[in-house]
ZANUTI-510777 format. One record per residue (C-alpha): residue number from 1; residue in one letter; chain; x, y, z. Coordinates in Angstrom, 3 decimals, always signed. Example, Ala and Ser with C-alpha at 12.3 -4.5 7.8 and 13.67 -1.06 7.14 Angstrom:
% residues 2
SITE   i aa ch     east    north       up
SITE   1  A  A  +12.300   -4.500   +7.800
SITE   2  S  A  +13.670   -1.060   +7.140
***
This chain:
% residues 177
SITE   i aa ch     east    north       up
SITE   1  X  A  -33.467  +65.453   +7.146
SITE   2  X  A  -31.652  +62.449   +5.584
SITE   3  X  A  -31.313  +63.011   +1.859
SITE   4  X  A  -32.797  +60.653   -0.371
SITE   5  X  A  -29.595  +59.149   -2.035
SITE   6  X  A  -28.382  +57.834   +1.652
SITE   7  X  A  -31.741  +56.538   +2.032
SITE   8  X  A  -31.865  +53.978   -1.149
SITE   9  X  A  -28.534  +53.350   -0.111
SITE  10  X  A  -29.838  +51.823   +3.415
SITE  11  X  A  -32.760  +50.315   +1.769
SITE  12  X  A  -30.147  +48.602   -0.495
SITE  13  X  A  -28.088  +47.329   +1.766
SITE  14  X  A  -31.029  +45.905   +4.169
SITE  15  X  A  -32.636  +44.465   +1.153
SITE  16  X  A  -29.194  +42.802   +0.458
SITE  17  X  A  -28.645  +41.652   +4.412
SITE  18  X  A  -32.166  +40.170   +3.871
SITE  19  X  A  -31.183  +38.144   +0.621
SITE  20  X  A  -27.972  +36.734   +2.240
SITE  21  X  A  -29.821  +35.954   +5.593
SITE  22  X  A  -32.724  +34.698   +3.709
SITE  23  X  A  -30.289  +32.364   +1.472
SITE  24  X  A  -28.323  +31.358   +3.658
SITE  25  X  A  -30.985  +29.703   +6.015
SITE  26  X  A  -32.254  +28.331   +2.738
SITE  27  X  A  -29.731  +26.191   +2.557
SITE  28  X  A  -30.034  +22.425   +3.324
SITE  29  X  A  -27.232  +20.005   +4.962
SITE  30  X  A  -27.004  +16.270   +6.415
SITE  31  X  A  -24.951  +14.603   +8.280
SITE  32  X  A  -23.793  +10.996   +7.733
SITE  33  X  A  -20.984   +8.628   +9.611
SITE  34  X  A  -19.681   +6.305   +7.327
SITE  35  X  A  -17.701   +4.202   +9.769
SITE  36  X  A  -21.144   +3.582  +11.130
SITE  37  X  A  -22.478   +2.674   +7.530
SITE  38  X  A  -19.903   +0.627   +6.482
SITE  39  X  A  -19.685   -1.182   +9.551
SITE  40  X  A  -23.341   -1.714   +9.280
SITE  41  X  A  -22.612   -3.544   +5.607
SITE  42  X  A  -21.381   -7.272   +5.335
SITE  43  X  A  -19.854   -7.298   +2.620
SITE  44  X  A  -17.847   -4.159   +3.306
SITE  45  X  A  -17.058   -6.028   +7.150
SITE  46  X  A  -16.026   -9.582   +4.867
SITE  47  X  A  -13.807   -7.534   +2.537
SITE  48  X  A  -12.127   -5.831   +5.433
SITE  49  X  A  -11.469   -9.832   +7.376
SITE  50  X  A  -10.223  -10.983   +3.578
SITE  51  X  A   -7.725   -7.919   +3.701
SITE  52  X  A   -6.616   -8.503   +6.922
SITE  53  X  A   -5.866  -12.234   +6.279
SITE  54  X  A   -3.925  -11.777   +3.172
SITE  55  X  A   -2.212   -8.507   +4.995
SITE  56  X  A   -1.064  -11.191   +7.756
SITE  57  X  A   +0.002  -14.367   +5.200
SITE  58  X  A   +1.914  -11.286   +3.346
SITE  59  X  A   +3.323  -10.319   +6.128
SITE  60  X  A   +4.756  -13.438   +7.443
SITE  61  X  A   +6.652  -14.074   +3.920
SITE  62  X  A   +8.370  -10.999   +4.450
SITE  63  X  A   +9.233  -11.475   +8.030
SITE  64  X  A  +10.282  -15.420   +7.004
SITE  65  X  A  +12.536  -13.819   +4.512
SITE  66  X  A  +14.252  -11.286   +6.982
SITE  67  X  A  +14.613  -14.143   +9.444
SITE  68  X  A  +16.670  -15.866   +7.079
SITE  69  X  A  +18.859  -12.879   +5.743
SITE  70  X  A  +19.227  -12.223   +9.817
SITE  71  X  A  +20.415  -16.101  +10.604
SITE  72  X  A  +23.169  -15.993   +7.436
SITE  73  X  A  +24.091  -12.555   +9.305
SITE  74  X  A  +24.714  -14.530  +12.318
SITE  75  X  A  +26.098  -17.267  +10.841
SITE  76  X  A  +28.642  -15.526   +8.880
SITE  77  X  A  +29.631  -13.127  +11.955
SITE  78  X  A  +30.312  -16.586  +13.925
SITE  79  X  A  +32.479  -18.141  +11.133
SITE  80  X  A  +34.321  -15.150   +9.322
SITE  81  X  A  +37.441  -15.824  +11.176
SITE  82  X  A  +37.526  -19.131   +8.682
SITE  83  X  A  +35.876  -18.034   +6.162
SITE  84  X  A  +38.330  -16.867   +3.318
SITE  85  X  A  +38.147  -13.963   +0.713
SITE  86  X  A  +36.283  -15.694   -1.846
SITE  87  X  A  +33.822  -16.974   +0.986
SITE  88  X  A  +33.394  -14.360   +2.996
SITE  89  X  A  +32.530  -12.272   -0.382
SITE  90  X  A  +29.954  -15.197   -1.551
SITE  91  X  A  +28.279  -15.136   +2.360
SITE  92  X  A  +28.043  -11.570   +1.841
SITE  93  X  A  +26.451  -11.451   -1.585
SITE  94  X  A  +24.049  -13.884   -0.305
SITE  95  X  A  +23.012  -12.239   +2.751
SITE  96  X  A  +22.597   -9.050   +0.738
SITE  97  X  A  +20.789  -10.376   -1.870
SITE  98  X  A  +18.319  -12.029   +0.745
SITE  99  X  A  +17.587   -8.652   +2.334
SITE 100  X  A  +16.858   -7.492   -1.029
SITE 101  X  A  +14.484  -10.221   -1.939
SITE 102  X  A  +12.670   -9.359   +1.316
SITE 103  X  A  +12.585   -5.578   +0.481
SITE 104  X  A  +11.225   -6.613   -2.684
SITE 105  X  A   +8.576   -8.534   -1.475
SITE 106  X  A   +7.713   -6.301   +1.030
SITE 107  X  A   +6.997   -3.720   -2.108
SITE 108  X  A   +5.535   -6.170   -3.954
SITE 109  X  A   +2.984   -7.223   -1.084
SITE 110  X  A   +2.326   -3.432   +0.632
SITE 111  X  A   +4.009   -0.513   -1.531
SITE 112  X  A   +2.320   +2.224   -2.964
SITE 113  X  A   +0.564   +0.148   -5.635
SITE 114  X  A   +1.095   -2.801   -4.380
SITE 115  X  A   -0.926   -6.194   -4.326
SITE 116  X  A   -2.495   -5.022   -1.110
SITE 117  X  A   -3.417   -1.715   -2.628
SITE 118  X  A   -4.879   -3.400   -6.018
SITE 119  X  A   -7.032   -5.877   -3.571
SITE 120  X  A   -8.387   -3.142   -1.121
SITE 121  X  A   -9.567   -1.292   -4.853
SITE 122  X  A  -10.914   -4.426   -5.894
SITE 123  X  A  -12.758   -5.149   -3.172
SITE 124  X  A  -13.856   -1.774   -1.403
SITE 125  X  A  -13.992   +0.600   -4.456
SITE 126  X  A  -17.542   -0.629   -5.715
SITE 127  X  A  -19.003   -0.761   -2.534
SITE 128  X  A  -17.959   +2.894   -1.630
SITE 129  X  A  -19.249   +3.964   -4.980
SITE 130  X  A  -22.900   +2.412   -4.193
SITE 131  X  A  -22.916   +4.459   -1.094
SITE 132  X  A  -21.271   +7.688   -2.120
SITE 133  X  A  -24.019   +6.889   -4.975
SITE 134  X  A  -26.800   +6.193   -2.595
SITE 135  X  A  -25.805   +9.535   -0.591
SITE 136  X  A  -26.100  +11.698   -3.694
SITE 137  X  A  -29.766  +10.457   -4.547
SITE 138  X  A  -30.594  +11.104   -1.066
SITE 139  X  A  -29.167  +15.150   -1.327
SITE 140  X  A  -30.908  +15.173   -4.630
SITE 141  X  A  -33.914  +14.068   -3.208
SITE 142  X  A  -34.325  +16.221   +0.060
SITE 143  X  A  -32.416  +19.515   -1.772
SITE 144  X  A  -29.076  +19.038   +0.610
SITE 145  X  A  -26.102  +21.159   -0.664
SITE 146  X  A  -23.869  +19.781   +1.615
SITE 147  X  A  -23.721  +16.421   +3.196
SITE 148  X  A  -20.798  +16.252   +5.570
SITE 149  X  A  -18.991  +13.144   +7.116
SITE 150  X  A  -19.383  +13.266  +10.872
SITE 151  X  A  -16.875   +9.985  +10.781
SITE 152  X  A  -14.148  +11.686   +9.647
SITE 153  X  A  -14.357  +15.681   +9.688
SITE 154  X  A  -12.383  +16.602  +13.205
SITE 155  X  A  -13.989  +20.147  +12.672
SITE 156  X  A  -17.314  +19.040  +13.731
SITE 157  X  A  -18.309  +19.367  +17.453
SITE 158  X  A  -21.777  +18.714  +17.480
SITE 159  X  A  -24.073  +17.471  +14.975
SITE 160  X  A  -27.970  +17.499  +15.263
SITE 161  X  A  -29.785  +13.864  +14.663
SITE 162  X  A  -32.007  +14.873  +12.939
SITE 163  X  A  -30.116  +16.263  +10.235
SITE 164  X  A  -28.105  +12.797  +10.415
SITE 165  X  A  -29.191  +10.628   +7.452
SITE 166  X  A  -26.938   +7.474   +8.003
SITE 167  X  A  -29.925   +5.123   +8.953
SITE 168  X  A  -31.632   +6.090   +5.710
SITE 169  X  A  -28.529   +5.575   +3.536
SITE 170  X  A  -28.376   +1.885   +4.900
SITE 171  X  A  -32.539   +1.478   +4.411
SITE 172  X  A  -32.065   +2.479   +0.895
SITE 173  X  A  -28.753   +0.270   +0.395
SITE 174  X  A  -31.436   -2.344   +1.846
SITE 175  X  A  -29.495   -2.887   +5.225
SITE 176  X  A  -31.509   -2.439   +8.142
SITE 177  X  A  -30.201   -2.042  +11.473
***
């Protein structure tokens, strides 16, 4: 005969197995791809071109500027047999100090807060905030706790579409594809 403390004891712990089970399939999640949104939004596809073509123009002043630190190089390698003291420190000063400019420029143009940083904030920051906005009125509509990023989580292998809510985060931003 099983005593009757043991037996509360099971009936505790399968009333608690049922309240885990029962939350946890209570919960809600989503899916979205937000390569697949942004790509799916102009504006977010123009800022991208505008970034790459001032990336590029940056680029090329930086790369003009190491051209010409790399041709005094050369020069002064072919003419420091003639060159004296005074010279050859004054062709060496110079081709230094170009290198620097261009390492300058170079963090100027692309470091970590950089002109190319302070543009791609510009330009993408409110746009991610509409979605990432858009997204949270969605979970707060439908009761999701967790909307995950099937774009750029490695750890998911397969993802239902019908839990995937990317279409209806573009139909709300008003994009339809």
């Amino acid at each position: 005969m099983i005593n009757t403390s043991i037996m509360k004891r099971l009936l505790f712990c399968a009333f608690c197995a049922f309240c885990v089970a029962y939350t946890a399939s209570a919960q809600k999640f989503a899916l979205v791809d937000m390569d697949y949104i942004f790509k799916n939004i102009p504006a977010y596809e123009r800022a991208n071109e505008q970034l790459s073509q001032v990336s590029k123009k940056w680029q090329a002043e930086v790369e003009a500027l190491q051209v010409e630190a790399q041709t005094l190089y050369k020069n002064y390698q072919n003419e420091v047999v003639f060159l004296s003291q005074e010279q050859k420190k004054a062709r060496q000063d110079a081709i230094m100090e170009k290198e620097k400019e261009a390492a300058e420029l170079k963090k100027k143009y692309f470091g970590p807060q950089g002109e190319l940083f302070k543009k791609r904030t510009a330009l993408m920051t409110p746009i991610q905030e509409e979605v990432y906005n858009t997204v949270k009125d969605i979970a707060d509509l439908r009761g999701y706790q967790l909307i995950l990023d099937r774009a750029s989580d490695q750890g998911i292998i397969f993802g239902s579409p019908k839990i995937d809510i990317s279409n209806e985060v573009l139909s709300k931003l008003g994009y339809s594809n």
